[in-house]
C-alpha positions as CSV (number, residue, x, y, z in Angstrom):
1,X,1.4,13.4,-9.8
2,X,3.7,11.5,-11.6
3,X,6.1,12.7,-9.9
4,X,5.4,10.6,-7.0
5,X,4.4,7.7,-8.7
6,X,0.5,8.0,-9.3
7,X,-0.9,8.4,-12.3
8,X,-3.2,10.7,-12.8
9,X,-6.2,8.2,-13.8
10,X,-5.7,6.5,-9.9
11,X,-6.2,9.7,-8.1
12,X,-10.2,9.7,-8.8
13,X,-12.0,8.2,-5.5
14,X,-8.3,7.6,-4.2
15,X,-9.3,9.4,-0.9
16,X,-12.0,7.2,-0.1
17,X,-10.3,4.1,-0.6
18,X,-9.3,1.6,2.1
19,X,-6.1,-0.1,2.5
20,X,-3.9,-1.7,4.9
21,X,-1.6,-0.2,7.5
22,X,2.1,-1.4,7.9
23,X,4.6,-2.0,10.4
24,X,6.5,1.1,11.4
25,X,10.2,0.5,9.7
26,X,8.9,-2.0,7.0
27,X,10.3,-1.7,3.8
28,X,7.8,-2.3,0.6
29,X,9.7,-4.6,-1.8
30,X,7.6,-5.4,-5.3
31,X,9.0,-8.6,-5.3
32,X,7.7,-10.1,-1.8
33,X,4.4,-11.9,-1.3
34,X,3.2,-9.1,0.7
35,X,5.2,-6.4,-1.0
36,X,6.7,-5.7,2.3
37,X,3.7,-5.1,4.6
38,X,4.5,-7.8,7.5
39,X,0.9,-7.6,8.6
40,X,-0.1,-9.3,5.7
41,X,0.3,-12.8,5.2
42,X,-1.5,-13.8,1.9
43,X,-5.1,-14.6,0.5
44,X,-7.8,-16.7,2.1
45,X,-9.8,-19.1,0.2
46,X,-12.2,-16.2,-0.4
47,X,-9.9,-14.2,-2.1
48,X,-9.8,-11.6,1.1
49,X,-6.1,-10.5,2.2
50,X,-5.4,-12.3,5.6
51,X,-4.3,-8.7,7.8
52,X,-3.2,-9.7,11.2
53,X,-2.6,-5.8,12.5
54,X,-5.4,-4.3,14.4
55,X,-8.5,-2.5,12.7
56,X,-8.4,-4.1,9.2
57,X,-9.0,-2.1,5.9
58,X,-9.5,1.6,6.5
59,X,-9.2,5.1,4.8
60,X,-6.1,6.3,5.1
61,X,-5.3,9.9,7.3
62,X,-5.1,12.5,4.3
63,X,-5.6,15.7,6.6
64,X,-3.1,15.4,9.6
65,X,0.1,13.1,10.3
66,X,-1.1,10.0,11.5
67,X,-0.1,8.3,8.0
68,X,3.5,10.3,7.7
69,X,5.4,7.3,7.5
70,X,2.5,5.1,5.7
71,X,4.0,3.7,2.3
72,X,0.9,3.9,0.3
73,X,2.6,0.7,-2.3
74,X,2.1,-1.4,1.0
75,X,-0.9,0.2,1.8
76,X,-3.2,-0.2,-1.3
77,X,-3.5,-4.1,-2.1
78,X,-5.6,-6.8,-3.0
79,X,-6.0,-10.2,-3.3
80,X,-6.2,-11.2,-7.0
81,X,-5.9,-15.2,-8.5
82,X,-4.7,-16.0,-4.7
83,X,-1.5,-13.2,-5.0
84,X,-1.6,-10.0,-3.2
85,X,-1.2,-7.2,-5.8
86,X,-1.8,-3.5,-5.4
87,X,-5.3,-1.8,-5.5
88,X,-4.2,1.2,-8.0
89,X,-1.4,1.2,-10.5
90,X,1.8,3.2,-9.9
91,X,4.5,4.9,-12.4
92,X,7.8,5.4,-11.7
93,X,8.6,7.8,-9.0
94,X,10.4,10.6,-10.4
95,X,11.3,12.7,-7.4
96,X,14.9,12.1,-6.4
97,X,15.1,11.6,-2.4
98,X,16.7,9.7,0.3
99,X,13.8,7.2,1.4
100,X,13.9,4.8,4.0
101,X,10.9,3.3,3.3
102,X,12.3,1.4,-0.3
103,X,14.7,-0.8,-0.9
């Protein structure tokens, strides 16, 4: 799985865990606030992310295509010490492909 950028200690429970949908056409970029996801827009004082999209956190689609253009780096995140971060920790990617999902 490295291959796409998990490693192979995050896959464990990684079906069951809830994130946050994106924007159709954003772009994640590890160097944003919100790594890209414009429906987020930070941390509240409790430490929850601020989602403005509808539904909230939910699983995501791992059987048919609803997810196809889901970028699971802007999907998985947290708040953590008032930053979004993600939930699970990614490797490199080492599949060469034209994405228009990254930067």
């Amino acid at each position: 799985m490295y291959d796409f950028g998990f490693r192979p200690e995050t896959l464990f429970g990684l079906a069951l865990t809830k994130g946050y949908s994106h924007k159709l056409g954003d772009f994640y970029d590890a160097d944003a606030p919100n790594k890209g996801n414009s429906f987020i827009n930070g941390c509240d004082k409790n430490g929850d992310i601020i989602y403005t999209g509808e539904g909230g956190e939910r699983i995501p689609d791992w059987l048919y295509l609803h997810d196809l253009h889901t970028d699971l780096r802007m999907f998985f995140l947290k708040c953590e010490d008032g930053k979004v971060v993600h939930k699970i920790k990614f490797a490199t990617c080492a599949v060469k492909q034209m994405s228009d999902f990254s930067k």
